[in-house]
Legacy VTK file of the C-alpha trace (Angstrom):
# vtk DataFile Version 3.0
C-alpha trace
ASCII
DATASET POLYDATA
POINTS 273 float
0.000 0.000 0.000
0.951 3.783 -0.289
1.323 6.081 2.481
1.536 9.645 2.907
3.760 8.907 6.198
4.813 6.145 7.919
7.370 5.575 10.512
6.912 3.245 14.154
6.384 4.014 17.019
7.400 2.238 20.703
5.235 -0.355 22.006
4.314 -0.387 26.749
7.438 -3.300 26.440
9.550 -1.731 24.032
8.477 -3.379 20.670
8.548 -1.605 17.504
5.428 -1.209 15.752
5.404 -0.088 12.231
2.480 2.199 10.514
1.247 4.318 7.660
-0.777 7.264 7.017
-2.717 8.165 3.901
-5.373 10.248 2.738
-8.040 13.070 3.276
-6.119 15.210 6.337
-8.640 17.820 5.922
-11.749 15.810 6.462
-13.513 16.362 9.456
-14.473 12.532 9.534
-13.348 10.252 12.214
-9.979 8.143 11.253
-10.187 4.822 9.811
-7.573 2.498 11.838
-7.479 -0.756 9.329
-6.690 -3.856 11.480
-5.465 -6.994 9.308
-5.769 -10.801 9.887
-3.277 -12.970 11.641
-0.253 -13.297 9.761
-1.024 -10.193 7.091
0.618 -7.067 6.511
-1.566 -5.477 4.391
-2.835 -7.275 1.435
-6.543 -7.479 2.224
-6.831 -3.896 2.174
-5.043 -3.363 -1.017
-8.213 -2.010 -2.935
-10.559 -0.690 -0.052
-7.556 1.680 1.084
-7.455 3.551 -1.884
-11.297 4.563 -1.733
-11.263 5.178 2.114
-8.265 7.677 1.446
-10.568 9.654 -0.437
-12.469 10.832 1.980
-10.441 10.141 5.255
-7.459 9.993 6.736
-6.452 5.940 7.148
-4.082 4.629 9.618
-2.587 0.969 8.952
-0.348 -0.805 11.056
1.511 -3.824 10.895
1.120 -5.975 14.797
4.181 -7.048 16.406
6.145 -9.635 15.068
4.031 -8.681 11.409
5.324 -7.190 8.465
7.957 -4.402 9.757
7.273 -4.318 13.234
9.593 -5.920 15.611
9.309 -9.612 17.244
7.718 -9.508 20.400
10.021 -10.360 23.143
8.261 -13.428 23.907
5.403 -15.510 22.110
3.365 -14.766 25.405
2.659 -11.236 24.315
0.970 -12.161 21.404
-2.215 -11.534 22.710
-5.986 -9.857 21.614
-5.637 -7.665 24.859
-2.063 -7.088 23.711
-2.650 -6.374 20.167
-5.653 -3.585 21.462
-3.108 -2.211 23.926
-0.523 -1.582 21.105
-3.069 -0.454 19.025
-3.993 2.737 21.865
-0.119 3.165 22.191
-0.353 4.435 18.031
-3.584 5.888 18.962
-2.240 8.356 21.603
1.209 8.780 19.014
-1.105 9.868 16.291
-3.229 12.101 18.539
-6.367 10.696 17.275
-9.087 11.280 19.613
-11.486 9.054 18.143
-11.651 6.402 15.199
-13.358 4.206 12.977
-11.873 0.243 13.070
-11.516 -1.696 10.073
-10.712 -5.472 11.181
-10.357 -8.453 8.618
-10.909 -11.729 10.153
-8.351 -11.712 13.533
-8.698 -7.957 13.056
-12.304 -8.091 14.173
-11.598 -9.350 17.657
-8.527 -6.526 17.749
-11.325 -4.175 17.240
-13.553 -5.010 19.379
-11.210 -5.711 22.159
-9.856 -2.131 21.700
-13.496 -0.648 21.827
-14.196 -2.700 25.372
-10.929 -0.948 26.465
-11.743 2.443 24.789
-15.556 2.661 24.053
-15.643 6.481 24.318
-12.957 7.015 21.534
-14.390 4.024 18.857
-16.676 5.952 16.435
-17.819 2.487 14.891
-15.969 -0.550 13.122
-16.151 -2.341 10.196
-16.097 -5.913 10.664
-15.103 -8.432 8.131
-14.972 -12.180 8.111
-14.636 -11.973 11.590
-16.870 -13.064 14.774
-16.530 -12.383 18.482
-13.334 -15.405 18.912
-12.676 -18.613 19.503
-11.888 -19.013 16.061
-9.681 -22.111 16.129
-13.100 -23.529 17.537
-15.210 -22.706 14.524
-12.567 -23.400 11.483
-14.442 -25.544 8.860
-16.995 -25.803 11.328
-15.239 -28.010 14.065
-12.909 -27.250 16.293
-9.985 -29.753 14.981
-7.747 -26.967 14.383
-7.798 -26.063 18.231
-6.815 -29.503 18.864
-3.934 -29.853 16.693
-2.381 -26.525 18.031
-0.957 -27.642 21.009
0.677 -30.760 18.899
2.161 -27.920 16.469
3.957 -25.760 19.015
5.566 -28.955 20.727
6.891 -29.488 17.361
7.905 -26.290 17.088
9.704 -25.696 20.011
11.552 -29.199 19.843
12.561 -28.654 16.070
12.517 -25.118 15.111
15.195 -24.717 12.860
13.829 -27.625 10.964
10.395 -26.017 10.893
11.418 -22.414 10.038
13.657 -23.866 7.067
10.274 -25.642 5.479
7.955 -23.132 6.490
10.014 -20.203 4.398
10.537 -22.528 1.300
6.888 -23.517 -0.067
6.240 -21.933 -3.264
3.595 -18.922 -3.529
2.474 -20.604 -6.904
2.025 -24.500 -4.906
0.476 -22.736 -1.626
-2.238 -20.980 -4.129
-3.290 -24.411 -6.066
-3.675 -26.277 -2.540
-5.801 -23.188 -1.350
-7.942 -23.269 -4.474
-7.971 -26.968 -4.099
-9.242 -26.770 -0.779
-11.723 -24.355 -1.024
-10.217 -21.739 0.851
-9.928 -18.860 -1.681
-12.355 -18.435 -4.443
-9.767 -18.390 -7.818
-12.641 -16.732 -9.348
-12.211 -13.492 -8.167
-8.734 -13.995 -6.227
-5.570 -13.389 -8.320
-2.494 -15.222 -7.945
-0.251 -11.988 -7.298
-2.571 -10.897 -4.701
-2.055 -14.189 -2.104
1.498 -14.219 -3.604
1.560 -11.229 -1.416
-0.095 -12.604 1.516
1.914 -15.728 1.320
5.318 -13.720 1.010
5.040 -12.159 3.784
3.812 -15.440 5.995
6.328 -17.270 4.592
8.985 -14.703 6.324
6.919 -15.012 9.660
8.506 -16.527 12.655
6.254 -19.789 12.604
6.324 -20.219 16.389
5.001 -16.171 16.513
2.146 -17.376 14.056
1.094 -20.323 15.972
1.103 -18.311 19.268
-1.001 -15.673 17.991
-3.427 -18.494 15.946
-3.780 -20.027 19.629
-4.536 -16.801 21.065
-7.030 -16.067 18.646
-8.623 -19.100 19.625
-8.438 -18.434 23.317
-9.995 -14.881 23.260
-14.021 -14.776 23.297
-15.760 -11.046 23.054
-19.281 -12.703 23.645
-19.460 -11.484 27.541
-19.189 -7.919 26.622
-20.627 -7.453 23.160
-23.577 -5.846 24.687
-21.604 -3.044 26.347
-20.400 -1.988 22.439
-22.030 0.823 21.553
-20.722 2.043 18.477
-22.120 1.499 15.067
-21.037 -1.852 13.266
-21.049 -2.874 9.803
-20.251 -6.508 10.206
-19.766 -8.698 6.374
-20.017 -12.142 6.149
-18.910 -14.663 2.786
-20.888 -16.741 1.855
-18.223 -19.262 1.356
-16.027 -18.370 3.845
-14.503 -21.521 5.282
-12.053 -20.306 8.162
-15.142 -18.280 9.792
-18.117 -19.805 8.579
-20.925 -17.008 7.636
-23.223 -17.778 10.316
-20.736 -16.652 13.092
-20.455 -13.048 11.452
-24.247 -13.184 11.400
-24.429 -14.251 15.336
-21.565 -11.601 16.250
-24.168 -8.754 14.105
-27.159 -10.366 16.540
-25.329 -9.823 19.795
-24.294 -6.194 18.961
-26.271 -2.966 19.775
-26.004 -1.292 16.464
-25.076 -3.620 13.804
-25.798 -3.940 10.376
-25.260 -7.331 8.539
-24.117 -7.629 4.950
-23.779 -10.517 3.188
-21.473 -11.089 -0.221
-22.652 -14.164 -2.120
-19.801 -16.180 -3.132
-17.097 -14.573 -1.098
-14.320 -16.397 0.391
-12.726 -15.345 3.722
-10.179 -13.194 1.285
-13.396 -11.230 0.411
-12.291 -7.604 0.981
-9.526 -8.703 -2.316
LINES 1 274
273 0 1 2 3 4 5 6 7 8 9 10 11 12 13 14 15 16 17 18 19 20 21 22 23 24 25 26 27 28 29 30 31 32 33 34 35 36 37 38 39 40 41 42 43 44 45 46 47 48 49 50 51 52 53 54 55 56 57 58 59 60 61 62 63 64 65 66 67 68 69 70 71 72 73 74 75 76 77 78 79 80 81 82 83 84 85 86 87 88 89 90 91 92 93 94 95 96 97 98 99 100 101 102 103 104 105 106 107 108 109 110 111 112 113 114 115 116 117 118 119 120 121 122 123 124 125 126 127 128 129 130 131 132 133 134 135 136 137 138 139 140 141 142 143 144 145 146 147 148 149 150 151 152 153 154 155 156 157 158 159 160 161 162 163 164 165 166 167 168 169 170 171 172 173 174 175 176 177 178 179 180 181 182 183 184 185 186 187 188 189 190 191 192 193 194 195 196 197 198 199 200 201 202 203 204 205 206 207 208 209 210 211 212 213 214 215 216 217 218 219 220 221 222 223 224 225 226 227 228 229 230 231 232 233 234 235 236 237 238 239 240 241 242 243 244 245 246 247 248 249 250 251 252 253 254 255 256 257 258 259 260 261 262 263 264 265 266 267 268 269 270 271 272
């Protein structure tokens, strides 16, 4: 993506966090802070960024141990509540008072964690392919991929250089025919050189940092406090979104105050490409 600005700024524990501004600095409308998906730096809002700078400023960020921010000084940060805390830290640098969230799938639960912490300053959120959490739980529709976690990080931790040497060496162009294969991206309407880009920069990713965050993701549940969010919500659901099934964005729009639900027929959970 193109920014006006970027630069980082220091995380509460010292970690450098990356970010970029672009767009409308006259407009009198609130921010948009654009959130991205576990293990993304960007891709999924290669074509809605454009637009929102338009008529906004936009604010995108890259979490730690993502893209160019630093690693985390342990796996244990990689939290939601962490995430939302980092994200306030930019907040405060950027002296925005109050903002809209964008979140793509992981990026939801960012969001709304960072609205329960800071209700007064969220403006409203866009919510993509996302639900309230425990999204190892829900992947495919069972929660087999919350099982096999713990398995993974044992492996991880007793062979890591073994693991990071395989992980960084799959092909962009072999990773894209198993996704198609498996129903995970719609080739339809995805192109190749878009998840190229997504798979570049996972490929780079400490895996052990990825699998950390994955379980987090699947730890952290917004359910308890939806009711106490306030703010306007536009929450989108794909129809054939496999890694959060379209009926869990429609139960997150239920439980909310103000939502609006939106449905795209024959999206994949890469919809906002």
């Amino acid at each position: 993506m193109k920014y006006d600005r970027q630069g980082f700024v220091e995380a509460k524990d010292g970690t450098r966090l990356f970010f970029g501004v672009a767009g409308n600095t006259a407009s009198e409308r609130a921010p948009v802070v654009l959130c991205d998906g576990i293990g993304c730096d960007g891709f999924v809002w290669r074509y809605l960024h454009p637009h929102l700078a338009d008529e906004r400023l936009v604010v995108h960020w890259h979490y730690r141990g993502h893209g160019r921010s630093g690693a985390p000084p342990s796996s244990r940060t990689m939290t939601i509540e962490t995430l939302a805390e980092d994200l306030q830290v930019l907040i405060e640098h950027l002296g925005l008072e109050r903002a809209v969230l964008a979140g793509h799938s992981m990026g939801t639960l960012v969001a709304l964690e960072w609205e329960r912490q800071h209700r007064t300053q969220c403006e409203g959120a866009l919510l993509l392919c996302g639900s309230a959490g425990r999204i190892t739980h829900t992947f495919r529709g069972t929660d087999a991929l919350s099982e096999l976690l713990p398995g993974l990080l044992g492996v991880v931790a007793r062979h890591s250089g073994m693991v990071r040497a395989v992980w960084g060496r799959v092909p962009p162009s072999f990773a894209y025919r198993l996704a198609k294969l498996s129903g995970e991206i719609d080739p339809a309407t995805l192109r190749s050189d878009d998840f190229s880009r997504y798979w570049e920069h996972v490929s780079h990713m400490d895996p052990d940092v990825f699998l950390h965050m994955l379980r987090a993701a699947g730890d952290y549940n917004a359910a308890e406090h939806l009711d106490e969010l306030s703010a306007p919500k536009l929450v989108v659901a794909a129809e054939n979104d496999t890694f959060t099934p379209p009926e869990h964005a429609t139960a997150l729009a239920a439980a909310l105050p103000d939502a609006e639900l939106f449905h795209i027929r024959g999206g994949s959970h890469a919809a906002p490409v």
